[in-house]
C-alpha positions in Angstrom: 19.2 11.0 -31.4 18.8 7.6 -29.9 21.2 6.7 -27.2 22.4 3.5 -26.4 23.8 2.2 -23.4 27.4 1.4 -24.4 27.6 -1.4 -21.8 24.7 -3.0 -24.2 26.4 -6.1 -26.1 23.4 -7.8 -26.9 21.6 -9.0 -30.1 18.8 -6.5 -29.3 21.1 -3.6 -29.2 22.7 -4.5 -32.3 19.5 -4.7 -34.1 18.4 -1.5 -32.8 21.2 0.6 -34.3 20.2 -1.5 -37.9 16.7 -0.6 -37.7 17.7 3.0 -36.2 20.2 3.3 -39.4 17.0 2.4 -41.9 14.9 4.9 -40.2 17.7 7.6 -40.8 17.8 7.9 -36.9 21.0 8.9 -35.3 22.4 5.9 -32.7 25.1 7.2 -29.8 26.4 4.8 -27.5 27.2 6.1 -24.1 27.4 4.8 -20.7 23.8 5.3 -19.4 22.9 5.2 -15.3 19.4 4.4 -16.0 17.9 2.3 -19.0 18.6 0.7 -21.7 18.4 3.3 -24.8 17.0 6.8 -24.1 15.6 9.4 -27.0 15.1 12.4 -25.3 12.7 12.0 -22.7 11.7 8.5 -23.4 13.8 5.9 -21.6 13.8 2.4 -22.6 14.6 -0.3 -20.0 14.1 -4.1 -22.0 14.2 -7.1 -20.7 13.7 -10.9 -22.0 11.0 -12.7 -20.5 13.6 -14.5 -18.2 15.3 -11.2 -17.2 12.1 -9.9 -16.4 10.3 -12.6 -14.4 13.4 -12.9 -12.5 13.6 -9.0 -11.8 10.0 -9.3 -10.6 11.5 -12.4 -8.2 14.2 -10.5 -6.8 11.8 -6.9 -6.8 15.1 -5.4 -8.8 12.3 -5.0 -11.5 10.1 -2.1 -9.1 13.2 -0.1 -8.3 14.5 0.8 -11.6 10.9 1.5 -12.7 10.8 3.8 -9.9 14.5 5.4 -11.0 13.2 5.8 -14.2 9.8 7.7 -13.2 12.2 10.0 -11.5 14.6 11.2 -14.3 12.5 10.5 -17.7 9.0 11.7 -18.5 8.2 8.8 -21.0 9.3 5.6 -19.5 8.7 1.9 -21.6 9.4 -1.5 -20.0 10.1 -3.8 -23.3 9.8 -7.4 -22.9 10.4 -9.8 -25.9 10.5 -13.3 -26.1 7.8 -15.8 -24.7 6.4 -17.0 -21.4 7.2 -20.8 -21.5 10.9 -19.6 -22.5 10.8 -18.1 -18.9 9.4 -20.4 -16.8 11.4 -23.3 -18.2 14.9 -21.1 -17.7 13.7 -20.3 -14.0 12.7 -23.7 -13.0 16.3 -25.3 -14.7 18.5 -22.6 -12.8 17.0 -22.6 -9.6 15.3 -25.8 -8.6 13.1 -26.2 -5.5 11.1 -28.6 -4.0 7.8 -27.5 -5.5 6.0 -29.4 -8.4 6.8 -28.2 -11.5 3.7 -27.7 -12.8 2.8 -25.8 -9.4 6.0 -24.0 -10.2 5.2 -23.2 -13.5 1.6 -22.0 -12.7 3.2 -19.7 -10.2 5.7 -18.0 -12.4 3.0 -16.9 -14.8 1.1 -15.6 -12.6 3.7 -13.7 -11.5 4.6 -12.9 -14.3 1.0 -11.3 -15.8 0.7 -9.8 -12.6 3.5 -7.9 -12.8 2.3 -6.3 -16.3 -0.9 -5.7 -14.6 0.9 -3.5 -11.9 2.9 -1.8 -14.2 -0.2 -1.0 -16.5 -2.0 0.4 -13.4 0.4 1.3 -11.0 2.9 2.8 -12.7 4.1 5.5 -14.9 5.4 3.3 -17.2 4.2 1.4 -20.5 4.8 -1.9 -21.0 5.2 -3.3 -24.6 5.6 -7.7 -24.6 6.8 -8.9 -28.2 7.5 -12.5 -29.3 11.0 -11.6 -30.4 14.1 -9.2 -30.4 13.2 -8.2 -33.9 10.1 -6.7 -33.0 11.8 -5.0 -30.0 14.1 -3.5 -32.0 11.5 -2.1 -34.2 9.7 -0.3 -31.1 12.6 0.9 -30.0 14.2 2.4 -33.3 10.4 3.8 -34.4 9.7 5.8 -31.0 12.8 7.9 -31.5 11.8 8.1 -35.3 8.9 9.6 -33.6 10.3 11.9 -31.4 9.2 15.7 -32.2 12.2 17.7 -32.1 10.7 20.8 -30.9 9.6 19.1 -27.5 11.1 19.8 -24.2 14.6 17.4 -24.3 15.8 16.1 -20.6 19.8 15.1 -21.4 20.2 11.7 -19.9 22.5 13.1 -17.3 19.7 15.8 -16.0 18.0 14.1 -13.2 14.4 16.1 -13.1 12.7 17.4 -9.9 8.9 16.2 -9.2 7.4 18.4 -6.3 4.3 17.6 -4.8 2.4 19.9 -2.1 3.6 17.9 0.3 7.2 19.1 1.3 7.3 15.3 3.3 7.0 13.7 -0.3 9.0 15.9 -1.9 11.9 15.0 0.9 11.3 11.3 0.9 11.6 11.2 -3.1 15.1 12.9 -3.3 16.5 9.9 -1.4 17.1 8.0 -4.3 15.1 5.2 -5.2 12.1 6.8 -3.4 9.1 7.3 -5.2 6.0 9.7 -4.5 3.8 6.6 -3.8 6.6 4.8 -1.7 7.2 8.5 0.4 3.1 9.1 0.9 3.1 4.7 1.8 6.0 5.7 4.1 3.8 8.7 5.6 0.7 6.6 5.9 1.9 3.9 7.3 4.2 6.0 10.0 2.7 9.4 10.6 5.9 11.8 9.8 9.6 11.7 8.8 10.7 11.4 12.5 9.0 8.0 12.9 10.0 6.8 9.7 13.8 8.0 10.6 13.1 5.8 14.1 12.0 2.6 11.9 14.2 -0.2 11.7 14.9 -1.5 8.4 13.0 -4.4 8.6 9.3 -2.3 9.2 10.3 0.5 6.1 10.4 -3.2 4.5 6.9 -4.1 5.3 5.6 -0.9 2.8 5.8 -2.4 -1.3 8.5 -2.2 -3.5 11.0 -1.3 -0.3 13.1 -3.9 -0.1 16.6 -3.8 2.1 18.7 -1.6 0.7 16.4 1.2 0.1 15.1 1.1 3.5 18.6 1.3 4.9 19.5 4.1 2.2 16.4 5.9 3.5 16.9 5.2 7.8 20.3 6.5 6.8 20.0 9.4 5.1 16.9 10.7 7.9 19.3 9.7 10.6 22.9 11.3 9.0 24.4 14.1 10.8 27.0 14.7 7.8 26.4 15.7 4.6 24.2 13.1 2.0 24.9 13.4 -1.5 21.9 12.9 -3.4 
């Protein structure tokens, strides 16, 4: 069964359940926490190239990768559309005093650099098509694909990773933590009390924290009540 995120209104989405139906695969929509569609243990998070370079901008992009490593064993980051779409949606809607063709030359690199880190930093694959269509067609054929004997992880089962390091395996249940943020955290700082005795603005200084998780995290080392994970 491929389930979609019923809060998806979008042309992709509809296309999915066509290509689903043609494939004779099952389409639910339900309200999803994390990603887009999800089959199994695959979760789907896609993106146009706009949304995406201006996730990267606002580092949104990193935290729902890491939310997704921690609940799904397959995670895919689609991206459809093209480059010059992006830049040219970016530079209309938020103007600056830069050159545009400085600008421009910016945003794409940001923009590859991005699907470099995912490609090597990440447990994630990233697929960028030209079009919705295509999108669609990744989407719909993975779950096509999807053994039915393997090991199925419901979409409201969060799943455990433990290290053999009880630090990381504290740090990562604070949600929005990753094992590489926690052993950052613990490389950077020494031990869980100095990273509960960091301000918010030093937790910021390790990658992919940006303000909220490092209060989240200064919080929930510091709380003497209960934390809900």
């Amino acid at each position: 069964m491929l389930i979609i995120d019923s809060r998806e209104k979008s042309k992709l989405a509809e296309l999915v359940e066509q290509e689903a139906k043609r494939l004779h695969v099952i389409t639910e929509k339900r309200f999803l926490q994390i990603g887009d569609y999800v089959c199994g243990d695959v979760c789907f998070e896609a993106k146009s190239t706009t949304d995406f370079l201006g996730s990267v901008m606002s580092k949104r992009l990193w935290t729902q990768i890491d939310n997704m490593d921690r609940h799904y064993t397959t995670n895919v980051i689609i991206i459809h559309g093209t480059l010059d779409e992006a830049i040219l949606s970016i530079i209309e809607n938020s103007p600056n005093n830069m050159p545009i063709k400085a600008r421009a030359v910016m945003l794409q690199n940001k923009f590859m650099a991005a699907i470099g880190r995912i490609t090597l930093d990440m447990d994630a694959k990233p697929f960028w098509v030209s079009n919705v269509e295509q999108a669609s067609e990744i989407i719909a054929s993975v779950a096509k694909m999807q053994p039915k004997e393997r090991k199925v992880i419901q979409p409201e089962v969060f799943k455990r990773v433990t290290t053999d390091d009880l630090r990381v395996d504290m740090l990562t249940s604070i949600k929005g933590v990753s094992s590489k943020k926690a052993k950052d955290m613990i490389k950077q700082f020494g031990s869980l009390m100095e990273i509960g005795e960091c301000s918010a603005f030093e937790l910021q200084a390790i990658d992919g924290i940006g303000k909220t998780l490092a209060e989240r995290i200064i919080t929930t080392l510091n709380s003497e009540e209960k934390v809900k994970i």
